[in-house]
N, CA, C and O atoms as a Tripos MOL2 file, in Angstrom:
@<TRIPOS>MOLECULE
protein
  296   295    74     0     0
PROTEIN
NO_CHARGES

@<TRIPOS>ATOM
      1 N          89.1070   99.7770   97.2170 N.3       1 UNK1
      2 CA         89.9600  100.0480   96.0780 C.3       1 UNK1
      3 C          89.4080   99.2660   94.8870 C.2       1 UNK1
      4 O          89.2500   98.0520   95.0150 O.2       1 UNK1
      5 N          89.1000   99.8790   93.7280 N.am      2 UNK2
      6 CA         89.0050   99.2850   93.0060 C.3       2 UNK2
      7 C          89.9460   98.5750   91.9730 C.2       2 UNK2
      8 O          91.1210   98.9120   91.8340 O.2       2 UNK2
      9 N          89.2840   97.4560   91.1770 N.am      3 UNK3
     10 CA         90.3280   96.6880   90.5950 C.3       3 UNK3
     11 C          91.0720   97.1860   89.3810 C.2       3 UNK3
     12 O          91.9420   96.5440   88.7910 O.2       3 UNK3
     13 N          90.7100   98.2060   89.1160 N.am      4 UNK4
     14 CA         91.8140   98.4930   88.0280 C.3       4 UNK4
     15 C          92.4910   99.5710   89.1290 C.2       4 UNK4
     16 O          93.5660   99.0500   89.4270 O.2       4 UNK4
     17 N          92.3970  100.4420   89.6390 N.am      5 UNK5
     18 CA         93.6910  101.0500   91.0120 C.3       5 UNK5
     19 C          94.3740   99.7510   91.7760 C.2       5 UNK5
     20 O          95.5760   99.8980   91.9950 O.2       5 UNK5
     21 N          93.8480   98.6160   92.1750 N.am      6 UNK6
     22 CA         94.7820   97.5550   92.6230 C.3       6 UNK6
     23 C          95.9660   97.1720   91.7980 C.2       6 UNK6
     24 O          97.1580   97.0790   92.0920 O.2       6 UNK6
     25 N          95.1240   96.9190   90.3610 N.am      7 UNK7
     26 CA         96.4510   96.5520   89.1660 C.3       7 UNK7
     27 C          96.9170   96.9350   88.7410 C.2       7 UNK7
     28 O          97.7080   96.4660   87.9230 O.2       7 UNK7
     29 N          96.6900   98.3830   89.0900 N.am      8 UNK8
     30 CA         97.8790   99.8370   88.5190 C.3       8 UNK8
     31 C          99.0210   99.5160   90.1480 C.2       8 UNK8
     32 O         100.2510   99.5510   90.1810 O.2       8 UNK8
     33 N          98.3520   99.3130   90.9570 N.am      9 UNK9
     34 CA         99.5940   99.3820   91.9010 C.3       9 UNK9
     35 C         100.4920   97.9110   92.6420 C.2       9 UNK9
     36 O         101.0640   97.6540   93.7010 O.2       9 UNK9
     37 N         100.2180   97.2930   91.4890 N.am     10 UNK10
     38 CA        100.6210   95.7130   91.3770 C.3      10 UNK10
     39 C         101.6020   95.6890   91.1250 C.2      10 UNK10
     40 O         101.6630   96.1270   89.9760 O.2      10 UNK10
     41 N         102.7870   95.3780   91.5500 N.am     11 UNK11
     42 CA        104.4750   95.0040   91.2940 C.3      11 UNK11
     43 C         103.8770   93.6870   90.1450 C.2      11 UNK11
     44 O         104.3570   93.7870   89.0150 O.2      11 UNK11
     45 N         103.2970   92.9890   90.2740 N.am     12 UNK12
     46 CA        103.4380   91.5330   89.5720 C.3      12 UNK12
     47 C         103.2790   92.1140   87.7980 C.2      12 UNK12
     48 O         103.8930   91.9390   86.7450 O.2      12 UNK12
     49 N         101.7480   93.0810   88.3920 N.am     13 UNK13
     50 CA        101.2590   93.5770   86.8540 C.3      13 UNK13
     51 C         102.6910   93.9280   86.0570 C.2      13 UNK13
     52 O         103.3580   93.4570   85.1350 O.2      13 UNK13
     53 N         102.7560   95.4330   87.3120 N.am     14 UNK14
     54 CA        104.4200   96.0780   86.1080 C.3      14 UNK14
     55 C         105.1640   95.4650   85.2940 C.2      14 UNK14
     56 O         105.1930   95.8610   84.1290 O.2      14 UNK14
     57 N         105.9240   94.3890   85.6850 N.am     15 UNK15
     58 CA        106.9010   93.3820   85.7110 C.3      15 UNK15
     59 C         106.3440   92.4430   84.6150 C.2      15 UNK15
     60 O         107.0970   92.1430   83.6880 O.2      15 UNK15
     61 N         104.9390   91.9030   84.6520 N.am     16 UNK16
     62 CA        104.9360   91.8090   83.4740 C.3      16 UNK16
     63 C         104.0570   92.6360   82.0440 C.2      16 UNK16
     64 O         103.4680   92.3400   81.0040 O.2      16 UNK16
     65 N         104.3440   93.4860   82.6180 N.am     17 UNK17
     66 CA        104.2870   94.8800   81.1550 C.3      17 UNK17
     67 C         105.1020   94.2500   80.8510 C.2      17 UNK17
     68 O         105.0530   93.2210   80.1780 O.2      17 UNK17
     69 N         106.1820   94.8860   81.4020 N.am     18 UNK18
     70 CA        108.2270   95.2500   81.1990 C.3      18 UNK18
     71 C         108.5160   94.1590   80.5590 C.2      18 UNK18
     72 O         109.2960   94.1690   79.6070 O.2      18 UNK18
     73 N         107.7010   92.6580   81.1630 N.am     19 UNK19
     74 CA        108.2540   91.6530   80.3510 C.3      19 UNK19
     75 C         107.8020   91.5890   79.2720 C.2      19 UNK19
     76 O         108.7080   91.1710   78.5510 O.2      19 UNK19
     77 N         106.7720   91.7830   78.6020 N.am     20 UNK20
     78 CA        106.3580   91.9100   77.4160 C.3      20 UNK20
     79 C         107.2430   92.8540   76.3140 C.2      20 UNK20
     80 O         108.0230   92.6090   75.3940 O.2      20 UNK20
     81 N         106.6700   94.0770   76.9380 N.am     21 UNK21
     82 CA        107.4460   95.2180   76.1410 C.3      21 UNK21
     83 C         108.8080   94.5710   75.9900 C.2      21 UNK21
     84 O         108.5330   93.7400   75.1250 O.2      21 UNK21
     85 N         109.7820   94.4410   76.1920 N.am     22 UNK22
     86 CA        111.2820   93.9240   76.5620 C.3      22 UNK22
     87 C         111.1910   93.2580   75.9830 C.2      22 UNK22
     88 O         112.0890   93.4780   75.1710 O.2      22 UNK22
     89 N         110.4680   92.0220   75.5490 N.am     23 UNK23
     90 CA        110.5850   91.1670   74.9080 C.3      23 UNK23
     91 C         110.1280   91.3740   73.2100 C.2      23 UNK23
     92 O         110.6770   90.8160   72.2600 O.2      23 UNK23
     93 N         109.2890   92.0730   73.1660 N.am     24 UNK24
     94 CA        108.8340   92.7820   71.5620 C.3      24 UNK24
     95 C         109.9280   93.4250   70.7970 C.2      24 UNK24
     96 O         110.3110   93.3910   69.6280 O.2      24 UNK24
     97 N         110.4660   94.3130   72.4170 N.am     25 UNK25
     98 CA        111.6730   95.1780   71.3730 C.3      25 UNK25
     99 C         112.9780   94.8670   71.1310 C.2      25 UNK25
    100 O         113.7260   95.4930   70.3800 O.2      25 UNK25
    101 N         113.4700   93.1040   72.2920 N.am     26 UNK26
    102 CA        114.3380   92.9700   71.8740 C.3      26 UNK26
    103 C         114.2170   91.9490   70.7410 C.2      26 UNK26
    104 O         115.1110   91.9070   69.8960 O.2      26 UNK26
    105 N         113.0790   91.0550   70.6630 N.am     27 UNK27
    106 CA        112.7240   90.6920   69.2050 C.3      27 UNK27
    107 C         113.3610   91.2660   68.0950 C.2      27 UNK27
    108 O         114.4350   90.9840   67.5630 O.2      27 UNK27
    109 N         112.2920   92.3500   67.7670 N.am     28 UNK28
    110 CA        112.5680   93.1000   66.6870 C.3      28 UNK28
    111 C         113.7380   94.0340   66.9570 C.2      28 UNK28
    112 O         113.6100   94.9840   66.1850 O.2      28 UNK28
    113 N         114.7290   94.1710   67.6460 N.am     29 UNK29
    114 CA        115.9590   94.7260   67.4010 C.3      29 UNK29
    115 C         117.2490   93.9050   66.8410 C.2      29 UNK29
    116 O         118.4280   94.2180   66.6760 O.2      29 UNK29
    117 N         116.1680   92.1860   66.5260 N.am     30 UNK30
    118 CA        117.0490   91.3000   66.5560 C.3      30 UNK30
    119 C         118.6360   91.0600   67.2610 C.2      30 UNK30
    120 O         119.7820   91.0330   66.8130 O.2      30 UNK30
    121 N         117.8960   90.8780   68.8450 N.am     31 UNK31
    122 CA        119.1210   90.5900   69.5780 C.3      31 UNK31
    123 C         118.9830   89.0240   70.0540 C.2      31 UNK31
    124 O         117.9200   88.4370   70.2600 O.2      31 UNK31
    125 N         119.9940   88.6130   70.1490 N.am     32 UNK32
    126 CA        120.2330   86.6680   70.4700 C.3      32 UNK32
    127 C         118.7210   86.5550   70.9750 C.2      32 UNK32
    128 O         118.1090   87.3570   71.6810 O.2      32 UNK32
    129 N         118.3220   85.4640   70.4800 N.am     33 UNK33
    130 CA        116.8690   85.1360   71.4450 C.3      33 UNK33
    131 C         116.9640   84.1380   72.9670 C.2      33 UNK33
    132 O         116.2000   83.7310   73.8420 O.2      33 UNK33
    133 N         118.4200   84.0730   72.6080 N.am     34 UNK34
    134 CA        118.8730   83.2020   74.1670 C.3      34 UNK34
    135 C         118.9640   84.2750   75.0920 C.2      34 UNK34
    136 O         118.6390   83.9830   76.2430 O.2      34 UNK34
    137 N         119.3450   85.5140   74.8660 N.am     35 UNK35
    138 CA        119.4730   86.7780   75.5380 C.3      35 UNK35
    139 C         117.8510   87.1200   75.9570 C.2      35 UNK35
    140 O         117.5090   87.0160   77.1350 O.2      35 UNK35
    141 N         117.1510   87.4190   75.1970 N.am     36 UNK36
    142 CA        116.1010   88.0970   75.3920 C.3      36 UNK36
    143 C         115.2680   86.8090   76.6900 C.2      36 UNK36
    144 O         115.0090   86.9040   77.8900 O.2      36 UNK36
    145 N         115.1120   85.8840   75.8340 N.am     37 UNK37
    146 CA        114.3340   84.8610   76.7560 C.3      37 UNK37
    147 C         115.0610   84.5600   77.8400 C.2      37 UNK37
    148 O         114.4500   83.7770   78.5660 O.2      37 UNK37
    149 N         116.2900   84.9110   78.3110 N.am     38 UNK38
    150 CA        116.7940   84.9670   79.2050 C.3      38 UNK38
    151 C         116.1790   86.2310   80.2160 C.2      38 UNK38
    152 O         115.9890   86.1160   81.4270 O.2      38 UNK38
    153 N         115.9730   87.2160   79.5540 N.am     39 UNK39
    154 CA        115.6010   88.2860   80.6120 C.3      39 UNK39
    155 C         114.1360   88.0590   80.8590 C.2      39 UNK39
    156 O         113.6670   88.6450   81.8350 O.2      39 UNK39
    157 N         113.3880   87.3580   80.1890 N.am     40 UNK40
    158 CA        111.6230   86.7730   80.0720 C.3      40 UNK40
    159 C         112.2610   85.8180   81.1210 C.2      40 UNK40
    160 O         112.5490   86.5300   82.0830 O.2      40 UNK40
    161 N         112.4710   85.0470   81.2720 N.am     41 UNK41
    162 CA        112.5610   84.2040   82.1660 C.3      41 UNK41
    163 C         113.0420   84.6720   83.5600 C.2      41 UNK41
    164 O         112.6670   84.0080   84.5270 O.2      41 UNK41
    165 N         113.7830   85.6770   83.7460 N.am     42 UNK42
    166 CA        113.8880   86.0640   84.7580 C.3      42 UNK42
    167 C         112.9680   87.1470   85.3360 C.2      42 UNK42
    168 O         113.0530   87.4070   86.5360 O.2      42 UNK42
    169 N         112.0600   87.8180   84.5200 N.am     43 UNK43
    170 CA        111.3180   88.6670   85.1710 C.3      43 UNK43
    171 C         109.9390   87.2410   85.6490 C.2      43 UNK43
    172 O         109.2520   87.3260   86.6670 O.2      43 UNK43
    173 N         109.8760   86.4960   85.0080 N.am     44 UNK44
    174 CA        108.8470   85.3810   85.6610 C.3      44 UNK44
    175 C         109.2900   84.8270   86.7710 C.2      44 UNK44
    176 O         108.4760   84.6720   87.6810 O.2      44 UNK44
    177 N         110.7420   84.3820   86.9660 N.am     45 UNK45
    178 CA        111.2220   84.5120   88.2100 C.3      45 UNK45
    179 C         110.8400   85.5090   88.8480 C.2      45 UNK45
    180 O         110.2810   84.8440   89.7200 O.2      45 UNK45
    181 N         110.6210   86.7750   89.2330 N.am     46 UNK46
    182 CA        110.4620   87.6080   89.9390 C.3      46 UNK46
    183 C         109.0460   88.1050   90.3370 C.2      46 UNK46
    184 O         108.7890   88.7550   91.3510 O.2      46 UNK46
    185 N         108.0050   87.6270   89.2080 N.am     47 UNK47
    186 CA        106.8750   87.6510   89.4780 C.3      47 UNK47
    187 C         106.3130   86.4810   90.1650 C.2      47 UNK47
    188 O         105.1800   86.5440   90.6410 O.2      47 UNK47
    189 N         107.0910   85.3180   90.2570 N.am     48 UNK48
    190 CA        107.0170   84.0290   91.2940 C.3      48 UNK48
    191 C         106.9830   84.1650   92.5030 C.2      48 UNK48
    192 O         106.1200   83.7080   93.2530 O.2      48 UNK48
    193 N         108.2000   84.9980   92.8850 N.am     49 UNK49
    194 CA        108.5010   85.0710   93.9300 C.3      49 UNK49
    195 C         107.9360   86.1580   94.9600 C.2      49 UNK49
    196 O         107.9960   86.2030   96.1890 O.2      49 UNK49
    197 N         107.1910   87.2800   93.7280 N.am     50 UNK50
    198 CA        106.6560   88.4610   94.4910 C.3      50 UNK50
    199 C         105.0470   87.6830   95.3190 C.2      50 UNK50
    200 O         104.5690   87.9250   96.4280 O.2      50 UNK50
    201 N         104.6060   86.7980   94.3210 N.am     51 UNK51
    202 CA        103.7180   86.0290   94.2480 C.3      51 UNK51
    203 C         103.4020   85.0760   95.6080 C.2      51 UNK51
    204 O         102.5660   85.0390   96.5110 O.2      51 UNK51
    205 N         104.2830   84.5270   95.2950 N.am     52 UNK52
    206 CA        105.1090   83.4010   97.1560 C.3      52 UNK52
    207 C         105.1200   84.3130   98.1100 C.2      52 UNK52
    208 O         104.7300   84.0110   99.2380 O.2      52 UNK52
    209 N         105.6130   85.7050   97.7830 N.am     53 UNK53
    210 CA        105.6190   86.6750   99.1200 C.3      53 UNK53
    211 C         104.2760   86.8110   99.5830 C.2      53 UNK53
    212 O         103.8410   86.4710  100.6830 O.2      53 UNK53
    213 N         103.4980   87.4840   98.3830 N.am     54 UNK54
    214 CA        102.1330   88.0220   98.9160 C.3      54 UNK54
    215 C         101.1820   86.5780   99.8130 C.2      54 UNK54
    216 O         100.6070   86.6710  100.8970 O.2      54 UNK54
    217 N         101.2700   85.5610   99.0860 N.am     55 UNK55
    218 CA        100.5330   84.1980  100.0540 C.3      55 UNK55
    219 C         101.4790   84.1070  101.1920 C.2      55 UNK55
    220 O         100.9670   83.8680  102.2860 O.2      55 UNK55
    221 N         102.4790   84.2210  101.1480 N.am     56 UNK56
    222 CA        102.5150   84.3780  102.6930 C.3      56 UNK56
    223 C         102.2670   85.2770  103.4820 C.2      56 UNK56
    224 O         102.0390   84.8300  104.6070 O.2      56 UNK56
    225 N         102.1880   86.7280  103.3780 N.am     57 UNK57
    226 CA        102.0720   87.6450  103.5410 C.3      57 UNK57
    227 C         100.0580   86.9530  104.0870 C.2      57 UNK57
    228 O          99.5970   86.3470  105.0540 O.2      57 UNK57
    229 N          99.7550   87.2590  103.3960 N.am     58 UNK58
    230 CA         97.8480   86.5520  103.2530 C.3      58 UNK58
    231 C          97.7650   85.4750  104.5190 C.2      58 UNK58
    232 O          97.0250   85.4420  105.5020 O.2      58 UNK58
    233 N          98.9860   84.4920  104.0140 N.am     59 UNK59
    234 CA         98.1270   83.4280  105.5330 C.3      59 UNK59
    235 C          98.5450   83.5490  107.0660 C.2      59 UNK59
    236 O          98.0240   83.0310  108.0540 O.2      59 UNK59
    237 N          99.8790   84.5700  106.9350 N.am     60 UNK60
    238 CA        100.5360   85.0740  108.0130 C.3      60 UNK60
    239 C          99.1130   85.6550  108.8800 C.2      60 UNK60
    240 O          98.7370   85.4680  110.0370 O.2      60 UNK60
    241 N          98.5890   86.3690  107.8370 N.am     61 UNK61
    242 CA         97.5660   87.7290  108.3760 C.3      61 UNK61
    243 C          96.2690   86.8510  108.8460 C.2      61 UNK61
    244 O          95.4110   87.4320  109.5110 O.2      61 UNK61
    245 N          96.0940   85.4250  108.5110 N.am     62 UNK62
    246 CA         95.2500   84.8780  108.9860 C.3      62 UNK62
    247 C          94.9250   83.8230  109.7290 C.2      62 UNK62
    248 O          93.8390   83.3470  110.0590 O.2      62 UNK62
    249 N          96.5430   83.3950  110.0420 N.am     63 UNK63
    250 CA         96.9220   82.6350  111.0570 C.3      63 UNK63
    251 C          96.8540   83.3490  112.6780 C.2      63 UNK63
    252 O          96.5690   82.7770  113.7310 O.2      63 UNK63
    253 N          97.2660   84.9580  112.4280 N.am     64 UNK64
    254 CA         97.7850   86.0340  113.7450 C.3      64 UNK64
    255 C          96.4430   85.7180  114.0670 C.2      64 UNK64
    256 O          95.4980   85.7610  113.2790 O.2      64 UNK64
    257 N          96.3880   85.2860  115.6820 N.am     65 UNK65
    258 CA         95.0110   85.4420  116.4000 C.3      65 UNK65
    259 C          95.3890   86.6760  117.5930 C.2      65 UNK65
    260 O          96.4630   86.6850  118.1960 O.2      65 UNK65
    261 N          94.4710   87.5380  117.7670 N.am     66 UNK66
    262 CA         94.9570   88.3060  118.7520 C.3      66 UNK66
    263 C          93.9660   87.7070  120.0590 C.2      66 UNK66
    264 O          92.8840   87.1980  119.7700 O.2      66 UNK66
    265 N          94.3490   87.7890  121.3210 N.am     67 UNK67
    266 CA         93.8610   87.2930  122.2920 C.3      67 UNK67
    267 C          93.2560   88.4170  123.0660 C.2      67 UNK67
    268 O          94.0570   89.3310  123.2600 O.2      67 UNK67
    269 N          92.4110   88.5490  123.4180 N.am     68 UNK68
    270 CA         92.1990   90.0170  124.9000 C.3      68 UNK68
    271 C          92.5890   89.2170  125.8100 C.2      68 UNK68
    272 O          92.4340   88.0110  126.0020 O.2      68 UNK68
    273 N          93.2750   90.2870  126.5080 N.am     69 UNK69
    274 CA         93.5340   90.2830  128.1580 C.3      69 UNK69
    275 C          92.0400   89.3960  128.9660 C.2      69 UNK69
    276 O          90.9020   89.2890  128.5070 O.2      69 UNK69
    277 N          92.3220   89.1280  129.6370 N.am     70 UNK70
    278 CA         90.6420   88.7820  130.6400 C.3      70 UNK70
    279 C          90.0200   89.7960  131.1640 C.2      70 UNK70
    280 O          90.7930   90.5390  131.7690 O.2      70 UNK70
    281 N          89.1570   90.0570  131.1730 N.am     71 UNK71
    282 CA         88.5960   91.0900  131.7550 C.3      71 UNK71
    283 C          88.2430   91.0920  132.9560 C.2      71 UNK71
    284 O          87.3130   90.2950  133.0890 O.2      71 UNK71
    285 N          88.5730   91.6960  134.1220 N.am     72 UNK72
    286 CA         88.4040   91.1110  135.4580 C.3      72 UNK72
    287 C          86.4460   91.3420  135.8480 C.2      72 UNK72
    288 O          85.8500   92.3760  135.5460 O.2      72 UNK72
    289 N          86.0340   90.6070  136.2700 N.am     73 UNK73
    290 CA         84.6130   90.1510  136.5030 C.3      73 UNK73
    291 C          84.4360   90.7320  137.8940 C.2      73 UNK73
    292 O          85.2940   90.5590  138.7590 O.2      73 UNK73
    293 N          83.2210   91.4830  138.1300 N.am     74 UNK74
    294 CA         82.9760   92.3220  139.1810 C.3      74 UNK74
    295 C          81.2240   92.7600  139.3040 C.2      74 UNK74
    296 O          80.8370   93.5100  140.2000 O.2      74 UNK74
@<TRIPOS>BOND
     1     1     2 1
     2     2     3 1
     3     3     4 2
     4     3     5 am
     5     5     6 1
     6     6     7 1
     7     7     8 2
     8     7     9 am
     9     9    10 1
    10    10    11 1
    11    11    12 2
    12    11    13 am
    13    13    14 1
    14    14    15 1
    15    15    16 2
    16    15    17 am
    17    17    18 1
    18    18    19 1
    19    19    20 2
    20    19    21 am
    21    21    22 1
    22    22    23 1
    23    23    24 2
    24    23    25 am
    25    25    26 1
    26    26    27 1
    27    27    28 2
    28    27    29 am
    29    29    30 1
    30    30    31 1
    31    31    32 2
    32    31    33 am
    33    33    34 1
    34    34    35 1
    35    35    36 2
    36    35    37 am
    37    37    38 1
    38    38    39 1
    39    39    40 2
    40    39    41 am
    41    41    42 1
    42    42    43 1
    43    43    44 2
    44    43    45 am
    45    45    46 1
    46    46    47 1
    47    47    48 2
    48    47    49 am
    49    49    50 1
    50    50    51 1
    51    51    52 2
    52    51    53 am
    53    53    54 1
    54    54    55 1
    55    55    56 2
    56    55    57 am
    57    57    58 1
    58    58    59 1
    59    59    60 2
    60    59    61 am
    61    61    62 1
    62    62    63 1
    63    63    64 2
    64    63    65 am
    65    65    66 1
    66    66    67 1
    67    67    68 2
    68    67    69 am
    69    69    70 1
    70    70    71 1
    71    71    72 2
    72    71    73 am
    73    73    74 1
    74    74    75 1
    75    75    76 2
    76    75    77 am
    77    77    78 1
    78    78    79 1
    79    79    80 2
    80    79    81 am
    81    81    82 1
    82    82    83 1
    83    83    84 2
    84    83    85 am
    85    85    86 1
    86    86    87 1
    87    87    88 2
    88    87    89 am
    89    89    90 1
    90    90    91 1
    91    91    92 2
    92    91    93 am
    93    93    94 1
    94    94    95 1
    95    95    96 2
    96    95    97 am
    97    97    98 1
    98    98    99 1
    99    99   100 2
   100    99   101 am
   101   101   102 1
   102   102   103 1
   103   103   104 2
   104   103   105 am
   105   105   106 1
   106   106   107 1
   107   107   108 2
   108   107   109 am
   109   109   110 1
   110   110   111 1
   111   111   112 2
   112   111   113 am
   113   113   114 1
   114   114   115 1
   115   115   116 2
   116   115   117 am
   117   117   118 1
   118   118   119 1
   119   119   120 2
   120   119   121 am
   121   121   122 1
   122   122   123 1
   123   123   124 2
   124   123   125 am
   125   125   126 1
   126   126   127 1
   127   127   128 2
   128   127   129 am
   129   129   130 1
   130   130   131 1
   131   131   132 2
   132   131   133 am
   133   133   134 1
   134   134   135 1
   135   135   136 2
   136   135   137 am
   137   137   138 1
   138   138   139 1
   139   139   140 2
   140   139   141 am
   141   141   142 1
   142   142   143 1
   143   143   144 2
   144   143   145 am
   145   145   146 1
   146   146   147 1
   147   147   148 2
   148   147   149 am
   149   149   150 1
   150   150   151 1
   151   151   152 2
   152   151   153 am
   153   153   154 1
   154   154   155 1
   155   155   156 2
   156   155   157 am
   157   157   158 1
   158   158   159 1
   159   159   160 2
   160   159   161 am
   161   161   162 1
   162   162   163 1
   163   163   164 2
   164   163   165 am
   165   165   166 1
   166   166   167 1
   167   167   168 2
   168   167   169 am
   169   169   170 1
   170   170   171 1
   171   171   172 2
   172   171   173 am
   173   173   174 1
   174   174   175 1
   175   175   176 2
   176   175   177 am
   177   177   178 1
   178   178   179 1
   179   179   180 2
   180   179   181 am
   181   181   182 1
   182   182   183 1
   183   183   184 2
   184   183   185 am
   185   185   186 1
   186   186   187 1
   187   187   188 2
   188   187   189 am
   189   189   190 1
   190   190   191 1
   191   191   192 2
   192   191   193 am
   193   193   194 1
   194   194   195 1
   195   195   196 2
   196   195   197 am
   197   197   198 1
   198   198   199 1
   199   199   200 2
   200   199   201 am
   201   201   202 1
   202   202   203 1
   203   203   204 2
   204   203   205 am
   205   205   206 1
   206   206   207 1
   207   207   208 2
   208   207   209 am
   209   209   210 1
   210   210   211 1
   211   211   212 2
   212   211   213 am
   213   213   214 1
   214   214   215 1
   215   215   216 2
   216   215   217 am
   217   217   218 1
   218   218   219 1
   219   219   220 2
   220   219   221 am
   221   221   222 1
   222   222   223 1
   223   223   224 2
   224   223   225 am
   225   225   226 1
   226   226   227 1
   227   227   228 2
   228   227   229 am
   229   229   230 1
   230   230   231 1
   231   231   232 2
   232   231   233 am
   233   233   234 1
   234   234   235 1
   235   235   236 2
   236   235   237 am
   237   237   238 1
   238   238   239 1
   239   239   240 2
   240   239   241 am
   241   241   242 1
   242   242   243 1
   243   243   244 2
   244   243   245 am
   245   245   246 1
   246   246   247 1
   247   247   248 2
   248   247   249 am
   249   249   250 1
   250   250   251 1
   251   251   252 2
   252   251   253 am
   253   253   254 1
   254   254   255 1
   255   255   256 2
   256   255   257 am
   257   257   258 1
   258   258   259 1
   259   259   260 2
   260   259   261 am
   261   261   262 1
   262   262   263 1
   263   263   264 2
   264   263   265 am
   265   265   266 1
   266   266   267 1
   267   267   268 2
   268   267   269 am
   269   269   270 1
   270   270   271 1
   271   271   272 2
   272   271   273 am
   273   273   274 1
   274   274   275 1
   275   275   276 2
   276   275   277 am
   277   277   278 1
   278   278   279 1
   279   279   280 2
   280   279   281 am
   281   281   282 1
   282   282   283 1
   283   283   284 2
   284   283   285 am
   285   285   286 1
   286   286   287 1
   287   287   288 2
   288   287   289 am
   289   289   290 1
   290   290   291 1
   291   291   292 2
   292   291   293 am
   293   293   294 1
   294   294   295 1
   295   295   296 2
@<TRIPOS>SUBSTRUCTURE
     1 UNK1         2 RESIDUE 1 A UNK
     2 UNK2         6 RESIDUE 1 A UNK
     3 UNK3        10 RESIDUE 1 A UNK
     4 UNK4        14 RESIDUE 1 A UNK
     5 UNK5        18 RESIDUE 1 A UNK
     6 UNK6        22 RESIDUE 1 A UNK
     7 UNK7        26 RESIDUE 1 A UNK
     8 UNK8        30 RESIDUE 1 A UNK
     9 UNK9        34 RESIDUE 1 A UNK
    10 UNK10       38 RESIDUE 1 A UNK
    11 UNK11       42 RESIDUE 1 A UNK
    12 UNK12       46 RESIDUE 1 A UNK
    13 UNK13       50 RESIDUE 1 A UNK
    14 UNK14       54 RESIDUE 1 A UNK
    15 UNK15       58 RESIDUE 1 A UNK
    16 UNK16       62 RESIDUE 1 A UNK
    17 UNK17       66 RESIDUE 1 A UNK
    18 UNK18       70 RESIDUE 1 A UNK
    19 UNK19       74 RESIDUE 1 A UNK
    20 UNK20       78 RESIDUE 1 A UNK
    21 UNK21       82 RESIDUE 1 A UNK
    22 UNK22       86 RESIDUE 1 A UNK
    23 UNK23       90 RESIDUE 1 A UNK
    24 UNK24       94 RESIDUE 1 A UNK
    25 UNK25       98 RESIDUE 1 A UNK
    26 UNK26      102 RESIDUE 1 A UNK
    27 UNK27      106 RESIDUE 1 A UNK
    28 UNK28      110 RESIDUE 1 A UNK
    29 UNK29      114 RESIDUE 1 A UNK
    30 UNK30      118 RESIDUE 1 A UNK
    31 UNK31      122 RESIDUE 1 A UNK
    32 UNK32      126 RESIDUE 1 A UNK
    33 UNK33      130 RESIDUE 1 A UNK
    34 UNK34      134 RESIDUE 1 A UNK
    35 UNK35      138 RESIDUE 1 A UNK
    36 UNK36      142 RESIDUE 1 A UNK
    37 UNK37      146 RESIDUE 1 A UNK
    38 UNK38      150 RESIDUE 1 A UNK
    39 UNK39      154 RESIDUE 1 A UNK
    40 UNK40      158 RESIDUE 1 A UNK
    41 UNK41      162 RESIDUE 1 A UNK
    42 UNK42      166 RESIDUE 1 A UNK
    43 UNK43      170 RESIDUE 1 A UNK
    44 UNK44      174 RESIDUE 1 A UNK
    45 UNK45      178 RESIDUE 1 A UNK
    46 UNK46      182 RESIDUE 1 A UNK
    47 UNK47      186 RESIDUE 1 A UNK
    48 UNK48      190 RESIDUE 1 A UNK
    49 UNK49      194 RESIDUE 1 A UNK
    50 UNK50      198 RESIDUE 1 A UNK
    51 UNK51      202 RESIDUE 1 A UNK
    52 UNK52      206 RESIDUE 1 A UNK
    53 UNK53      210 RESIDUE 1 A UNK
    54 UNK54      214 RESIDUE 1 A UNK
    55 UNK55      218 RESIDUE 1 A UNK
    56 UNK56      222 RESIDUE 1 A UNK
    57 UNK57      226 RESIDUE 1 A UNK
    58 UNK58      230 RESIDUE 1 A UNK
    59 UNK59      234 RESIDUE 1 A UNK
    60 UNK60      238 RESIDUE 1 A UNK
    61 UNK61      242 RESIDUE 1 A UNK
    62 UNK62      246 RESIDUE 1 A UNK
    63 UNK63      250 RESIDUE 1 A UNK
    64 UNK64      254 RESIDUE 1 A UNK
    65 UNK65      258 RESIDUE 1 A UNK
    66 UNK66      262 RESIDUE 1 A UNK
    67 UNK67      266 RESIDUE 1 A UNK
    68 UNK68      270 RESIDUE 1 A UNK
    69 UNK69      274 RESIDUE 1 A UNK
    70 UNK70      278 RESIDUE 1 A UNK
    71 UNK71      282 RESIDUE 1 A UNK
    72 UNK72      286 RESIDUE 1 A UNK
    73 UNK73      290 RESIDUE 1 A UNK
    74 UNK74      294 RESIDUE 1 A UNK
């Protein structure tokens, strides 16, 4: 896969589009900036945590040892 198809199918990427965009337009719609940076701050929350998922997700996958059976000797 290449890296721009990986970062099209990135939850972290999206999230922070959305946070950007969201944050431009509630700027300039002049809404409370305690409001807006409130919702910036919570989509970084969410890109934290998607973040924390995927490393675990990663060392889970490289901790799993699979074992074979023994092979009986003959």
């Amino acid at each position: 896969m290449s890296i721009l198809q990986s970062l099209l199918h990135s939850r972290k990427f999206w999230l922070a589009v959305f946070g950007i965009v969201q944050a431009l337009v509630l700027h300039y719609l002049q809404v409370p900036e305690d409001i807006w940076q409130s919702v910036v701050g919570l989509v970084m929350v969410l890109i934290a945590g998607i973040a924390i998922e995927d490393a675990g997700e990663k060392s889970a996958n490289t901790l799993v040892v699979e074992r074979l059976p023994d092979e009986p000797q003959g």
